[in-house]
N, C-alpha and C positions, 0 to 999 in steps of 0.2 A: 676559560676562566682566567681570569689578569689575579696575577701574583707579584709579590717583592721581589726584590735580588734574592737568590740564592746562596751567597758565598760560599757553603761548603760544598757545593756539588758541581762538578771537575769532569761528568761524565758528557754524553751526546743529550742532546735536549731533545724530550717527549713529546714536545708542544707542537701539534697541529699547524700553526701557525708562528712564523718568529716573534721575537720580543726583544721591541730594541730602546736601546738606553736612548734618556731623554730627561733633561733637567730645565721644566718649564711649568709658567703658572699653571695652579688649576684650584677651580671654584669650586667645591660643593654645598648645594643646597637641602639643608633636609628639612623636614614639612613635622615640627612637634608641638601638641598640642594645637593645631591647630595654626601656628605660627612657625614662620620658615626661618631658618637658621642657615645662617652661610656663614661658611668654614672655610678656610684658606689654605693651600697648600701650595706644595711643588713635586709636580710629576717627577717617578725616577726610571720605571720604563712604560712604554706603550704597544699595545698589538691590536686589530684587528678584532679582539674579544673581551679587551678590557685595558684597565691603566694601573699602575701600579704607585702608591705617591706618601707621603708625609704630609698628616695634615693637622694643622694646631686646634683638635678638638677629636671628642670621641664620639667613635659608631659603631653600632650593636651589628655584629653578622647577621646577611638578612634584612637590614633595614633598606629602603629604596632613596636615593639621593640621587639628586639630579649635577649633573656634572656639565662645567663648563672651560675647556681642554686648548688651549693657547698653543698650537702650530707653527711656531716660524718657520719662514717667515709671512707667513697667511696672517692680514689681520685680522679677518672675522674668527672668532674661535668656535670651537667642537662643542656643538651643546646636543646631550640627548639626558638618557635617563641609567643609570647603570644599578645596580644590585649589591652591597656590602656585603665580600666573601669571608675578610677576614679584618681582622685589627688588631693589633699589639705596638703598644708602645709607641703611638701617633703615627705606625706606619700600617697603611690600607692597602687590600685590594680589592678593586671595584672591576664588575662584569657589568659590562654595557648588554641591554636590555633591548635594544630596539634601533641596531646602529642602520642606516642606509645604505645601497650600494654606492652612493656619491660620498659616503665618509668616509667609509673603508676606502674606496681610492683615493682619497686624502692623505688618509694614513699612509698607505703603500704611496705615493707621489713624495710626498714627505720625504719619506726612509730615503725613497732614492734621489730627490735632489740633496738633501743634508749630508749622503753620503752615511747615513745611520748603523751604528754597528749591532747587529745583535748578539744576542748577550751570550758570551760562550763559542761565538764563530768569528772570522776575521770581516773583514770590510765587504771581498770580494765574493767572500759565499753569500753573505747577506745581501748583496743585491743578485743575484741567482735568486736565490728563493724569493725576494721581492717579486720579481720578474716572473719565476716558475706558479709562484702566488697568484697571479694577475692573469695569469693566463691556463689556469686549473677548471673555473668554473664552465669554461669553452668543452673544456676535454672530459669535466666528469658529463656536461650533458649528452656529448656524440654519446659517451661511453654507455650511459643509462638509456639512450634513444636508440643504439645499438642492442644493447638486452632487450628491452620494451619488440625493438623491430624482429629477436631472436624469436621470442616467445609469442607475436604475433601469431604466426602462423598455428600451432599448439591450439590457442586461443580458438581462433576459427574453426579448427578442426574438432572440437567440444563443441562448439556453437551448432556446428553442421550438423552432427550426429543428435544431439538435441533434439534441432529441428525436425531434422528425420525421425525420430520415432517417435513426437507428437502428430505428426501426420499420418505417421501409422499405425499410432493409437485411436485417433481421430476418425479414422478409415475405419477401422474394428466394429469400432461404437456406431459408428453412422448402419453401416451391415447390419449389427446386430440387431439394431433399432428399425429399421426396416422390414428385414425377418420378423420380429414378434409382432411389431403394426399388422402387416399384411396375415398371419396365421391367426391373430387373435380378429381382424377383418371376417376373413371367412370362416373362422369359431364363431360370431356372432350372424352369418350368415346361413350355416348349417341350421341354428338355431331357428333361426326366423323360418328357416323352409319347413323344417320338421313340426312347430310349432300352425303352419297354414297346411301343411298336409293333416296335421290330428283334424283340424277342422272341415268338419262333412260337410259337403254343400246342401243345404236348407232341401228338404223335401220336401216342403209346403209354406204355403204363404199364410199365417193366421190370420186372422182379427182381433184391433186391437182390444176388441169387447170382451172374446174367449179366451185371451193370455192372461187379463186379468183376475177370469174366474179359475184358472190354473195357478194362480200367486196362491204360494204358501208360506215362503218368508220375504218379508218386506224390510229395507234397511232405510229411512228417512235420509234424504242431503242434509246435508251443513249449510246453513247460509251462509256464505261465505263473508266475513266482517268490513271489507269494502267494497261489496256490493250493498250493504246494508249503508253503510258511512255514507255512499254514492245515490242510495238508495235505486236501486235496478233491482226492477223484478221482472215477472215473466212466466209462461211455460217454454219448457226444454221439450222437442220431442225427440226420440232417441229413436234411430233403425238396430234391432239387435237381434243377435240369431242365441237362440235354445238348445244345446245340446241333448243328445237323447237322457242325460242323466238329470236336466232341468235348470243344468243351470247356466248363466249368460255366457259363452265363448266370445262373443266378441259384438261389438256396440260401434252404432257414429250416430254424432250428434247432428240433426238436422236444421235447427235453426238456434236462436239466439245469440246470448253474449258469449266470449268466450270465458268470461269469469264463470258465467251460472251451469256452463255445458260440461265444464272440467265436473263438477260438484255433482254434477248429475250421474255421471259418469260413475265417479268415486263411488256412489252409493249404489250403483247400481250394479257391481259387479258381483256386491254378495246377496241379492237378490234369486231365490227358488223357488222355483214353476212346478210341477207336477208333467213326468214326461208326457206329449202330446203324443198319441198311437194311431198308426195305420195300421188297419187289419188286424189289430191288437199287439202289433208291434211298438217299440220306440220308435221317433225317430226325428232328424234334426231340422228345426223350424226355423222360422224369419216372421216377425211382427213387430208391430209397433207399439211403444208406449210414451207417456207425457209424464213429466216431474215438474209441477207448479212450486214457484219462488214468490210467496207473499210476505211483506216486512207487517 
């Protein structure tokens, strides 16, 4: 931040950067109501972060003015934007806002060909620290590119480990996921056997004349609503086997659509025979029967 002289302070200067005396034009411009106002002054030091000056008009700390900064012996002068730190008694310090790396060595070119004193040091320090100035932005980047390359390695070693035991979560789950696939496989496999071992192979072949007069309950299909839309109709005949208790174990559809065969199906599983007996025994049969589809 660019400040005033100081005169009572006699101690080592705080300032990041020097600040050196300098008695030259400077413009500023401020932007009120909508109309720019330019204000005239004379720089009394300058640095690297701001300028320090006397200017015949007032500005509110905080306010933004644009500043135009006369260098000799440079005749284009310093124009950016800087910041009102402070104001008392027509004398300002203004914080540049947006300076370039082609300004600031302006400034530091400056110091050192004018031979500039900063404020509070002799001649000879002050170009040292011009100099030390100018050649700091080299030595903090090794330095940070130095830490960065320190903590590098750190870095990668989280990464790695990371990586590894998503892999080896990854692994787990894939295992694990395999294992239940394959036991819940042959759970539905058990199933399916135990379920074709209940079923007894048919002792007899009926007629589909005599299953009929053994129907004791009958469940009507569904028409099903686009086959009706489609209008398809039909007989479905079904091959189905009788358990000894009468009722349907298991069915296949032998002809038609497959829209009207499902439907045929559906109803026909809660359909009950009266058991057919050998020798006055039960026992487990195969015949035929038809489910007509008329709209």
């Amino acid at each position: 931040m660019a400040a005033g002289a100081q005169t009572d302070w006699n101690g080592p200067s705080r300032r990041r950067v020097p600040r050196f005396r300098m008695d030259a034009a400077v413009d500023l411009t401020v932007l009120r109501s909508g109309i720019p106002d330019k204000l005239p002054g004379r720089s009394v030091n300058v640095c690297e972060r701001g300028v320090g000056a006397i200017v015949a008009g007032e500005l509110l700390a905080g306010e933004s003015v644009g500043v135009e900064l006369q260098l000799p012996p440079l005749t284009e002068p310093l124009r950016t934007r800087a910041t009102v730190r402070y104001h008392d008694r027509l004398r300002c310090g203004l914080e540049f806002m947006a300076l370039s790396a082609e300004q600031r060595a302006s400034i530091r070119d400056w110091a050192k060909e004018a031979k500039a004193t900063a404020e509070g040091t002799s001649v000879a320090a002050s170009l040292n620290t011009v100099e030390k100035k100018a050649n700091e932005p080299r030595s903090r980047t090794e330095a940070v590119g130095g830490a960065q390359s320190s903590k590098t390695p750190k870095h990668n070693r989280h990464a790695m480990w990371w990586l590894i035991g998503a892999v080896v979560l990854l692994s787990a789950v894939a295992v694990w996921w395999w294992r239940w696939n394959r036991a819940w496989q042959e759970l539905e496999g058990g199933l399916k056997d135990s379920e074709a071992a209940s079923i007894e192979r048919p002792r007899a072949q009926v007629p589909a004349e005599m299953m009929q007069k053994l129907l004791v309950h009958r469940v009507e299909p569904v028409y099903p609503p686009e086959a009706r839309k489609d209008r398809i109709e039909g007989t479905i005949a079904l091959n189905i086997v009788v358990g000894r208790d009468g009722s349907v174990v298991s069915m296949r559809a032998l002809n038609g659509p497959d829209v009207l065969a499902r439907a045929a199906m559906d109803a026909l599983r809660w359909w009950k025979f009266e058991p057919y007996r050998v020798n006055g025994e039960p026992v487990t049969v195969e015949s035929t029967v038809a489910v007509e589809f008329k709209r």
